[in-house]
VOTI-750632 format. One record per residue (C-alpha): residue number from 0; y, z, x. Coordinates in steps of 0.25 Angstrom, whole numbers, plus 5000, padded with zeros to 4 digits. Each point is the difference from the previous one (the first is absolute). Example, Ala and Ser with C-alpha at 12.3 -4.5 7.8 and 13.67 -1.06 7.14 Angstrom:
BEGIN
> nr,py,pz,px
> 0,4982,5031,5049 $
> 1,5014,4998,5006 $
END
This chain:
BEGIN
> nr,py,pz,px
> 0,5648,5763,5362 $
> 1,5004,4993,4988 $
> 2,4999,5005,4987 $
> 3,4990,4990,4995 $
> 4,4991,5004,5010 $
> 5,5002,5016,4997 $
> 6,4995,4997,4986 $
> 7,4989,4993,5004 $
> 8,4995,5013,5009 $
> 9,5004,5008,4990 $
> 10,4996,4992,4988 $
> 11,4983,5004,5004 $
> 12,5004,5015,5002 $
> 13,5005,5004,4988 $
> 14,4988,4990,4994 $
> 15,4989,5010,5007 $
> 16,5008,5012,4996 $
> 17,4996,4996,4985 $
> 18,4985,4999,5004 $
> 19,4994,5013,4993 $
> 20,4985,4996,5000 $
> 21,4994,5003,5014 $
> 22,5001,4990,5012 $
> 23,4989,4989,5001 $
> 24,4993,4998,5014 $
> 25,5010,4993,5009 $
> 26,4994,4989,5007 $
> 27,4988,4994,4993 $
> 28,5000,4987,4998 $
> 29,5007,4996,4986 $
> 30,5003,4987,4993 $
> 31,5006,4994,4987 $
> 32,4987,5004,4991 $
> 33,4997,5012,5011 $
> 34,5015,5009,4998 $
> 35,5001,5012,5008 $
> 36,5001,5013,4993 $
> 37,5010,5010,4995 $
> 38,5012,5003,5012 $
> 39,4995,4986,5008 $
> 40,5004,4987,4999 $
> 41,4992,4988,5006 $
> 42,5007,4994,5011 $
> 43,5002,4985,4997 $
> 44,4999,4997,5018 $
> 45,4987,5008,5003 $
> 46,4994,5001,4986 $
> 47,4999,5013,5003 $
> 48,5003,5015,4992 $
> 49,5015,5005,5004 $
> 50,5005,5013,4996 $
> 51,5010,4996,4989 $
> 52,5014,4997,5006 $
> 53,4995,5004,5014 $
> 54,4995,4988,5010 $
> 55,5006,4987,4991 $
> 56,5014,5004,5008 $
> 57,4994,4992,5012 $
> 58,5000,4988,4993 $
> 59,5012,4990,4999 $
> 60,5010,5001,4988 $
> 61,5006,4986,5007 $
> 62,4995,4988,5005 $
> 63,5000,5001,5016 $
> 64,5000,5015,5001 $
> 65,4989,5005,5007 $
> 66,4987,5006,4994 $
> 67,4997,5010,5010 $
> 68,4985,5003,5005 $
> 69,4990,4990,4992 $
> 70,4985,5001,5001 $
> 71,4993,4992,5010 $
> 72,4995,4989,4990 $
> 73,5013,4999,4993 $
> 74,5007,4995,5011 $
> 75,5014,4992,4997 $
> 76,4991,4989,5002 $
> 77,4992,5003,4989 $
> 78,5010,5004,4989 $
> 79,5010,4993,4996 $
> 80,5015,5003,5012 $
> 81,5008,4998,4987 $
> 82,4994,5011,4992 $
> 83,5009,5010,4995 $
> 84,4998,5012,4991 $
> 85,5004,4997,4985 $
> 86,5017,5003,4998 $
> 87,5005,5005,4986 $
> 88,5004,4986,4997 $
> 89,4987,4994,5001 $
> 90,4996,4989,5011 $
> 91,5010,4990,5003 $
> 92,4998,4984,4998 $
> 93,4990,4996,5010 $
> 94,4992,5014,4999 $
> 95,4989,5003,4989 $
> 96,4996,5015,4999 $
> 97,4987,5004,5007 $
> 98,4993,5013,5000 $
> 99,5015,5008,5001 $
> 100,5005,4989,5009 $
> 101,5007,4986,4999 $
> 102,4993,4990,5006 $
> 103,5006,4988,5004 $
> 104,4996,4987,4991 $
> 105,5002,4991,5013 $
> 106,4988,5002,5012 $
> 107,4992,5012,4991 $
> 108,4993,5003,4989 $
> 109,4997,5013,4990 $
> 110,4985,5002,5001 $
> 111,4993,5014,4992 $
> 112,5013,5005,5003 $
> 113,5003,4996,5014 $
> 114,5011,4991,5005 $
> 115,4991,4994,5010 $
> 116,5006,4990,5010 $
> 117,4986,4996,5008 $
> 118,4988,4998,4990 $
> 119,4993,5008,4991 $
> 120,4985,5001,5003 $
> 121,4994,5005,4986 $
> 122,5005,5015,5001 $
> 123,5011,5000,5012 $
> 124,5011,4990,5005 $
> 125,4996,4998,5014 $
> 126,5009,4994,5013 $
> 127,4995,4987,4996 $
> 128,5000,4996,5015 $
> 129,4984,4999,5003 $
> 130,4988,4992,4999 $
> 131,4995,5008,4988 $
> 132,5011,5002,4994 $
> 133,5011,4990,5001 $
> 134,5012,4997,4990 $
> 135,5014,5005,4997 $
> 136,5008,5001,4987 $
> 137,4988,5010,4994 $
> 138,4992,4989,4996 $
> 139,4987,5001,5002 $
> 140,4992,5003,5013 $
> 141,4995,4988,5004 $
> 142,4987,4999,5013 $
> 143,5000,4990,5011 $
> 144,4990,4993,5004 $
> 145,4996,4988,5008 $
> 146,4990,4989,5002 $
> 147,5001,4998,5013 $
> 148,4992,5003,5012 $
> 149,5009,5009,5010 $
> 150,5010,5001,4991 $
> 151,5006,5015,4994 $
> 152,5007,5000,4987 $
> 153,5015,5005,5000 $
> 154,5010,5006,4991 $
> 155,5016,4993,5002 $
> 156,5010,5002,4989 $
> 157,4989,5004,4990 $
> 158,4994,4986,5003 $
> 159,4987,4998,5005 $
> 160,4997,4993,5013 $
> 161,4991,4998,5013 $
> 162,5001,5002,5016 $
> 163,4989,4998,5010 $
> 164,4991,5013,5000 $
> 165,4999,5009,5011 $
> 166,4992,4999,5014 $
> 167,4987,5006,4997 $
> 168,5001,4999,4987 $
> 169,4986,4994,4993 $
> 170,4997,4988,4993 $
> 171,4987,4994,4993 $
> 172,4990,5001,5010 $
> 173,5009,5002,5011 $
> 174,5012,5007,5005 $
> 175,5014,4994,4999 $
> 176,5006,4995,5016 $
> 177,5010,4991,5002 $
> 178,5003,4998,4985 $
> 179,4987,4995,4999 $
> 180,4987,5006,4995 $
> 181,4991,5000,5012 $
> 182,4984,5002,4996 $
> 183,4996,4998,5013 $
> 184,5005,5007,5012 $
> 185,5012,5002,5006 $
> 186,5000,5000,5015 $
> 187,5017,5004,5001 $
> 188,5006,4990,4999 $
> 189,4993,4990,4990 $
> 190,4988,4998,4989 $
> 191,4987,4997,5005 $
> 192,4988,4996,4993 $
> 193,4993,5011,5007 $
> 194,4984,4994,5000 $
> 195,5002,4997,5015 $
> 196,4994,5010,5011 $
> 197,5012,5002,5006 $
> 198,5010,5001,4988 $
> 199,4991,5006,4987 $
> 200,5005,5009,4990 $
> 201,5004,5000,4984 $
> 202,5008,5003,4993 $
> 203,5012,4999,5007 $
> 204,4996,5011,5009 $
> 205,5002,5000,5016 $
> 206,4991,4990,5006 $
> 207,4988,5003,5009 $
> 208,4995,4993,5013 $
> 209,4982,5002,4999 $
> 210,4998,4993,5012 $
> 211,5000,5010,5009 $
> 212,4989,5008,4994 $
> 213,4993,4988,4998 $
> 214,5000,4999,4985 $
> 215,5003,4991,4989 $
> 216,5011,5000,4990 $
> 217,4993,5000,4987 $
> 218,5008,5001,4986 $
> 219,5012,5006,5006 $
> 220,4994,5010,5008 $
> 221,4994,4999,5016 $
> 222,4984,5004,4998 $
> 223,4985,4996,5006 $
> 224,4998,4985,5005 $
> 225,5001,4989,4991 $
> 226,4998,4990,5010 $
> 227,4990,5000,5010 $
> 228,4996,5006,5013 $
> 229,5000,4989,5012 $
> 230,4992,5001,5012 $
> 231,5010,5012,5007 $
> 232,4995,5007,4987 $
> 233,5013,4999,4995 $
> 234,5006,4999,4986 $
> 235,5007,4988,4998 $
> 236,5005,4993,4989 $
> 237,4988,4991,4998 $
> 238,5008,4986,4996 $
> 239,4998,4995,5013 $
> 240,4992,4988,5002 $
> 241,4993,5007,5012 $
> 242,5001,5012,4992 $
> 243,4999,5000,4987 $
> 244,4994,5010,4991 $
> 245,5000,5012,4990 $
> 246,4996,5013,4998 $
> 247,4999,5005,5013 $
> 248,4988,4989,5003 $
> 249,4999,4994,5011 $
> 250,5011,4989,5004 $
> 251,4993,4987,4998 $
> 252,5004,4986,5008 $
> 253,5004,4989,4990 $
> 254,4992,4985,5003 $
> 255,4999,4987,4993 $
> 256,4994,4989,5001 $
> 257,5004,4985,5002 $
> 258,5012,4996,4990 $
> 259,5001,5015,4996 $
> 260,5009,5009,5005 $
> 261,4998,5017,4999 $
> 262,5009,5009,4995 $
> 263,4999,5015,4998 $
> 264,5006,5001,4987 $
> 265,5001,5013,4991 $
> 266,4994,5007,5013 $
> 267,4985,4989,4997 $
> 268,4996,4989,5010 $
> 269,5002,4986,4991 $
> 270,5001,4985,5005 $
> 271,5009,4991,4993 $
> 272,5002,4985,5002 $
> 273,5007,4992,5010 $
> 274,5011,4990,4997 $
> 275,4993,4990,4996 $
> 276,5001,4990,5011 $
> 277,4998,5008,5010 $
> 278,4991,4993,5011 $
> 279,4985,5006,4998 $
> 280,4988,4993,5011 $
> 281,4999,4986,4996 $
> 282,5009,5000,4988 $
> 283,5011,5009,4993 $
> 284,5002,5012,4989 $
> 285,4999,4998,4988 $
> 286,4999,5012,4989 $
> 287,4993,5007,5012 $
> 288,4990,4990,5004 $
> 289,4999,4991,5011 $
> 290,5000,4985,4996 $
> 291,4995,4992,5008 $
> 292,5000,4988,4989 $
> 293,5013,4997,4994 $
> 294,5007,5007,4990 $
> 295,5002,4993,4986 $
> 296,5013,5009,4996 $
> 297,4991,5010,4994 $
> 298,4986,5001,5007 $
> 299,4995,4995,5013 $
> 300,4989,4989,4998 $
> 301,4991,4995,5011 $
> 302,5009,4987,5003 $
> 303,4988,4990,5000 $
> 304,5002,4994,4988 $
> 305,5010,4987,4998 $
> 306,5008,5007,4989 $
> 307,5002,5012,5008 $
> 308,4998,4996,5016 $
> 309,5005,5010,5011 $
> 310,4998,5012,5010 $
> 311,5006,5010,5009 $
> 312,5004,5007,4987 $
> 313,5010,4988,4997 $
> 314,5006,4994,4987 $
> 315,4987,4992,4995 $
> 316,5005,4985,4997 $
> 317,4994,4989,4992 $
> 318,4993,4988,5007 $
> 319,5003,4986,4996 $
> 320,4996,4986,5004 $
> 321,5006,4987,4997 $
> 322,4993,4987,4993 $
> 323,4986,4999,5007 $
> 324,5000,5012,5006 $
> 325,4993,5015,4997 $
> 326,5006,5012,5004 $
> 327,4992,5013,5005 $
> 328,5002,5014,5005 $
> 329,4994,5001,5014 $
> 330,5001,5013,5008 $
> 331,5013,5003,4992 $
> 332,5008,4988,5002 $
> 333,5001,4986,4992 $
> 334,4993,4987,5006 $
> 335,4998,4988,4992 $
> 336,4988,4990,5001 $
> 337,4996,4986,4995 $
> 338,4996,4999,4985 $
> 339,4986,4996,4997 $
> 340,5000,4984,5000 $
> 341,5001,4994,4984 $
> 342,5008,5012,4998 $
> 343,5010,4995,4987 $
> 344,5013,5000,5003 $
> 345,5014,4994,4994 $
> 346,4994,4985,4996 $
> 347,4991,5000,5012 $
> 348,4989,5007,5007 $
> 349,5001,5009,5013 $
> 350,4994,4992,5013 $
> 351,5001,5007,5014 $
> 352,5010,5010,4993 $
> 353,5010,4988,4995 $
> 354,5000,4996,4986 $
> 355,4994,4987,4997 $
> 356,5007,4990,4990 $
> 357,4996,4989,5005 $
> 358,4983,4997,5002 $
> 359,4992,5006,5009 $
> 360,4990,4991,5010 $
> 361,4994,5012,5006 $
> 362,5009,5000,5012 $
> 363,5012,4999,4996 $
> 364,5010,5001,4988 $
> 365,5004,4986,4996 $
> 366,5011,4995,4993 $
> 367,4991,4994,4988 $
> 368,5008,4985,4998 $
> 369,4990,4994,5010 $
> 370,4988,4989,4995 $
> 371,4992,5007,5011 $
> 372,5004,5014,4995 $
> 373,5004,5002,4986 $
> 374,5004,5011,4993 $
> 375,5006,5013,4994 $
> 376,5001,5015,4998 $
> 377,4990,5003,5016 $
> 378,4989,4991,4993 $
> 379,4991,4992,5008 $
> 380,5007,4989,5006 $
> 381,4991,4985,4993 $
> 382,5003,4987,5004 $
> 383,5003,4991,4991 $
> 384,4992,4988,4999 $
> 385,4992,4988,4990 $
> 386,5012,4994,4993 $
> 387,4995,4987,4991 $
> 388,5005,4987,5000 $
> 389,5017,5000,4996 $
> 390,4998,5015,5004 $
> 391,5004,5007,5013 $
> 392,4998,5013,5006 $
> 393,5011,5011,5000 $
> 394,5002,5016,5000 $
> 395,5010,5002,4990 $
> 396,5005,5016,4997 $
> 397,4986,5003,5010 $
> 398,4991,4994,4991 $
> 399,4993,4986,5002 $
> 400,5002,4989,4990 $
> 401,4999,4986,5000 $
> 402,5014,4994,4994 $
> 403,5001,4985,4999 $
> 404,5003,4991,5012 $
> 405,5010,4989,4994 $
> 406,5001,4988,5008 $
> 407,4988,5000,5006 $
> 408,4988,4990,5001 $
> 409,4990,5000,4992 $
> 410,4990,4989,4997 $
> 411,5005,4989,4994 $
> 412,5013,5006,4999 $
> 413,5011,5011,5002 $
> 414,4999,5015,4997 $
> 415,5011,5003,4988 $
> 416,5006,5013,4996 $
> 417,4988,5007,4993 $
> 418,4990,4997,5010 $
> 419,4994,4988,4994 $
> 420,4998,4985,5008 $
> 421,5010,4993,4995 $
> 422,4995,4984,4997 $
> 423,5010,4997,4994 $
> 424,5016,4999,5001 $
> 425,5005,5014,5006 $
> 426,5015,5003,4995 $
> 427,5006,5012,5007 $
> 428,4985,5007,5001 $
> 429,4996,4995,4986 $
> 430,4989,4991,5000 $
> 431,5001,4988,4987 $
> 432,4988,4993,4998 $
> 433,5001,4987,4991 $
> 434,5014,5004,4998 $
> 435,5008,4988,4995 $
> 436,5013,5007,5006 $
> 437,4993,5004,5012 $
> 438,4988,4988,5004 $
> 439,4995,5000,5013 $
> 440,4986,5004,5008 $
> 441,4997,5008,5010 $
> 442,5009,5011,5000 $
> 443,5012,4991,5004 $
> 444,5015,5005,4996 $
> 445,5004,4985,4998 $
> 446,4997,5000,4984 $
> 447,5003,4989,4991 $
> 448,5007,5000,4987 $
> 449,4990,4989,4990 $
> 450,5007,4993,4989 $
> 451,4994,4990,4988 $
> 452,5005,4991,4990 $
> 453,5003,5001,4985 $
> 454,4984,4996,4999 $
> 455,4994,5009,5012 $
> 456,5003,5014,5004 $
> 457,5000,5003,5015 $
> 458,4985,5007,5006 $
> 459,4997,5005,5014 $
> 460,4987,4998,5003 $
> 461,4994,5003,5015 $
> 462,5014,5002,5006 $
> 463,5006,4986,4993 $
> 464,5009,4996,4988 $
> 465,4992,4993,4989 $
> 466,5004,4995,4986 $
> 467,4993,5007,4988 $
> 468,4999,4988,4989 $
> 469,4990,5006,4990 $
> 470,5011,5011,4998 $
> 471,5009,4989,4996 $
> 472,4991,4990,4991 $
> 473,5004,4993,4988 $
> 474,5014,5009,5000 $
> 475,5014,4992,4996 $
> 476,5007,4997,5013 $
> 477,5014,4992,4999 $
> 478,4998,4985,5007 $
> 479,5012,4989,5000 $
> 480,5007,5007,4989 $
> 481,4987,5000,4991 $
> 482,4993,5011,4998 $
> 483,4983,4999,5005 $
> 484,4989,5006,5002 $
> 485,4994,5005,5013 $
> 486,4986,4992,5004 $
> 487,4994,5004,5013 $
> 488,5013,5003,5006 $
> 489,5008,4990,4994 $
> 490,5011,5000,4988 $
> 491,4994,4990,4991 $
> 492,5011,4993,4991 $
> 493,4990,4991,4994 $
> 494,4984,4996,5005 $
> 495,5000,4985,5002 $
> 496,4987,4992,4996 $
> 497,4993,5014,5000 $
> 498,4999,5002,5014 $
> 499,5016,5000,5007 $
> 500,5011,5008,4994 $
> 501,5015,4996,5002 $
> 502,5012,5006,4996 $
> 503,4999,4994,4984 $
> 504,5016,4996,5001 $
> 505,4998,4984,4999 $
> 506,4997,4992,4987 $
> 507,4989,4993,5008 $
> 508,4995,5016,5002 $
> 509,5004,5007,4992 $
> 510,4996,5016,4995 $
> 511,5000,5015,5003 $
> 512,4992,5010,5003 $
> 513,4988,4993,5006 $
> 514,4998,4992,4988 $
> 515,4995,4985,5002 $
> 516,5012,4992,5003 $
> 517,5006,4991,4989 $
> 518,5006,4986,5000 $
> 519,5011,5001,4992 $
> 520,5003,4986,4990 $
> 521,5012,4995,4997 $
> 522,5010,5004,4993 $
> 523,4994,5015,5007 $
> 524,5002,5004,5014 $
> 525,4997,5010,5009 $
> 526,5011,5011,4997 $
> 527,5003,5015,5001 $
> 528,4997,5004,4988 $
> 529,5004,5015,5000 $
> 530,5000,5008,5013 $
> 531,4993,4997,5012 $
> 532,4988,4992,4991 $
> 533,5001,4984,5001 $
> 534,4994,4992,4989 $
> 535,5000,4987,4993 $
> 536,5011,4999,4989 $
> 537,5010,4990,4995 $
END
């Protein structure tokens, strides 16, 4: 043995020999505000009494060295494995002093004394390796838990976790199989709902079979009948449509009607509705009813009417007609008829179901253009008639008139343009009358043109040229280069003896203007004395 360690197994012996007050209790609990008493020293391991110098000998002087025989919660596991009892040097670097021990600084940590290498719970280190108490390093305890259903908290490396919880073990409402949470019942090998006869339980206990002793499974457990008993006397189930019932009542038969259909639901006879379509006597189903009109889209209607016309349950239609015609709704189906004779229609009226734009002559629909049936828009064919003098009977746009009749005879004449008897000269359907450009009689187009003279301007009179001389009368007029006056008809130079006129251009007769003619005495003559007038002059 070296002589460090003799000293150190010496060192508490003669430390005990210098004790003169008497011994405390050895073994009670002691700590660093708890010291032991006179002869004891607290152990800085078991935080426990020790006779002075007597028990520390088992602890380590080095790192490594063995401990000898530790309490069952202060396992190696627990404290920290590098521990080591206090040398006269002090701790070495990487070691703080604990309690009369060096801990290490590296995977431990001092608490109330104790090098604690698990965790430290409040008043103890602990392993540090369960679910309710789970750290390392002497930090503090920590709890796991979890959230999830089937799963059970575990303590790895001081750190929290989770793994799927045992068979058996229970969940909310349930017991956990399979790493699930059953709540119903579990038949071996998997979850069932367990509200069936033959599988019922909860809780995730062990299915059971009712059937055999006739009952029910009701919330989770077998029991009395909840269906019904049938003819056999029989519990059964009672969601049967031949049996169906509650209660241990007598089973009922479900029945419906036409266009309903019976169910037995929630263990009662009820009817619902067929598809709609479905073929019911003389029609179909619709919203449970039989139609036996014709279906709209949203109600059935009784088909008879021309908007909605139909049967056997069909899609109703609309009835229509075209021009003259009426529709109706007879016994379900569209038929079309003759309008009512007189009937407007489109710039006519309806006749024998065809629409009249022509006239009517009570038998037949007429064109209208005719003499013997005018007219327009189915109206009353007339016939047109009574047409005066110059004037003929037509039907024009199917209305009678009476339009002049050009070129025809008329009394003393020939009809012109504007229906008048023309007795006159008739130019290209005018009629000139007296006309001096257009003389003539009797309607004839051979017209003459009537020309006068510087003393009588041209007059038709009774379809012939005349000569108007009063028009002209005592007017100048230009005769033999003298310059007269018109007299009856004539240019009168000069009127000789009062009673004949002469041109006034001789010195025997000489004058103008219809003056008395003049016999000129020598040394005068008859000369031009100024332009056009012819007098005596030297």
């Amino acid at each position: 043995m070296s002589i460090r360690r003799i000293a150190w197994f010496t060192l508490p012996l003669l430390l005990a020999a210098c004790v003169v007050d008497a011994p405390g209790p050895a073994g009670r609990p002691c700590s660093a505000t708890d010291p032991c008493g006179p002869g004891t020293t607290c152990d800085p391991v078991t935080r426990s009494c020790v006779a002075a110098g007597g028990d520390l000998a088992r602890d380590r002087s080095q790192p490594g060295e063995p401990r000898g025989d530790l309490p069952a919660d202060l396992s190696p596991d627990t404290l920290a494995p590098d521990s080591f009892k206090i040398p006269d040097g002090g701790c070495p670097t990487g070691y703080n002093p604990c309690g009369g021990v060096c801990c290490p600084t590296n995977g431990a940590t001092c608490v109330d004394g104790v090098c604690c290498n698990g965790c430290w719970d409040g008043k103890s280190c602990q392993s540090g390796k369960t679910a309710s108490a789970c750290g390392v390093g002497g930090a503090a305890c920590k709890t796991c838990s979890t959230s999830a259903v089937c799963k059970a908290p575990t303590c790895t490396s001081g750190s929290c976790g989770e793994t799927d919880a045992a068979e058996g073990a229970t969940c909310p409402s349930g017991t956990c199989h399979a790493k699930s949470c059953c709540t119903g019942c579990w038949d071996g090998t998997s979850c069932q709902a367990g509200t069936s006869n033959s599988l019922c339980g909860k809780g995730g206990g062990a299915c059971s079979d009712c059937t055999p002793g006739g009952t029910t499974c009701k919330s989770g457990a077998c029991g009395g009948c909840d269906g019904c008993f049938n003819s056999a006397s029989a519990c059964v189930a009672g969601t049967e449509l031949t049996a169906c019932g509650s209660g241990g009542a007598k089973c009922e038969s479900c029945t419906a009607g036409e266009c309903k259909k019976a169910i037995c639901d929630q263990k009662k006879c009820g009817t619902q509705n067929v598809t709609d379509g479905t073929a019911c006597t003389n029609g179909k189903c619709y919203g449970g009813s039989c139609c036996t009109g014709c279906w709209n889209g949203s109600a059935c209607v009784a088909g008879t009417s021309t908007s909605a016309c139909g049967k056997g349950g069909a899609a109703c239609s609309p009835c229509s007609a075209g021009t003259c015609q009426t529709a109706s709704c007879t016994t379900g189906s569209c038929t079309t008829g003759n309008a009512t004779n007189g009937t407007a229609c489109t710039n006519g009226k309806c006749y024998n179901g065809s629409c009249c734009t022509g006239c009517w002559d009570g038998t037949f629909c007429m064109i209208g253009g005719a003499l013997t049936a005018c007219g327009t828009g189915g109206a009353t064919c007339a016939v047109c008639s009574g047409a005066g003098t110059c004037r003929r009977n037509a039907c024009q746009s199917g209305q009678c008139a009476t339009p002049p009749d050009p070129g025809a005879s008329c009394p003393g004449g020939v009809c012109d343009s504007s229906g008048s008897c023309c007795t006159g000269c008739l130019v290209s359907g005018t009629c000139y009358v007296n006309d001096v450009n257009h003389c003539g009689s009797g309607g004839t187009s051979s017209c003459k043109t009537c020309t006068g003279n510087d003393c009588a301007a041209p007059s038709c009179s009774g379809g012939g040229c005349t000569l108007d001389t009063a028009a002209k009368e005592d007017a100048e007029c230009p005769v033999g280069g003298n310059t007269g006056r018109c007299k009856s008809g004539s240019c009168c130079g000069c009127v000789v003896s009062g009673t004949s006129c002469t041109q006034g251009t001789s010195s025997t007769q000489c004058g103008n203007r219809a003056v008395s003619c003049q016999s000129c005495a020598a040394p005068t003559y008859c000369k031009l004395v100024y332009t056009a007038t012819y007098a005596c002059a030297p």
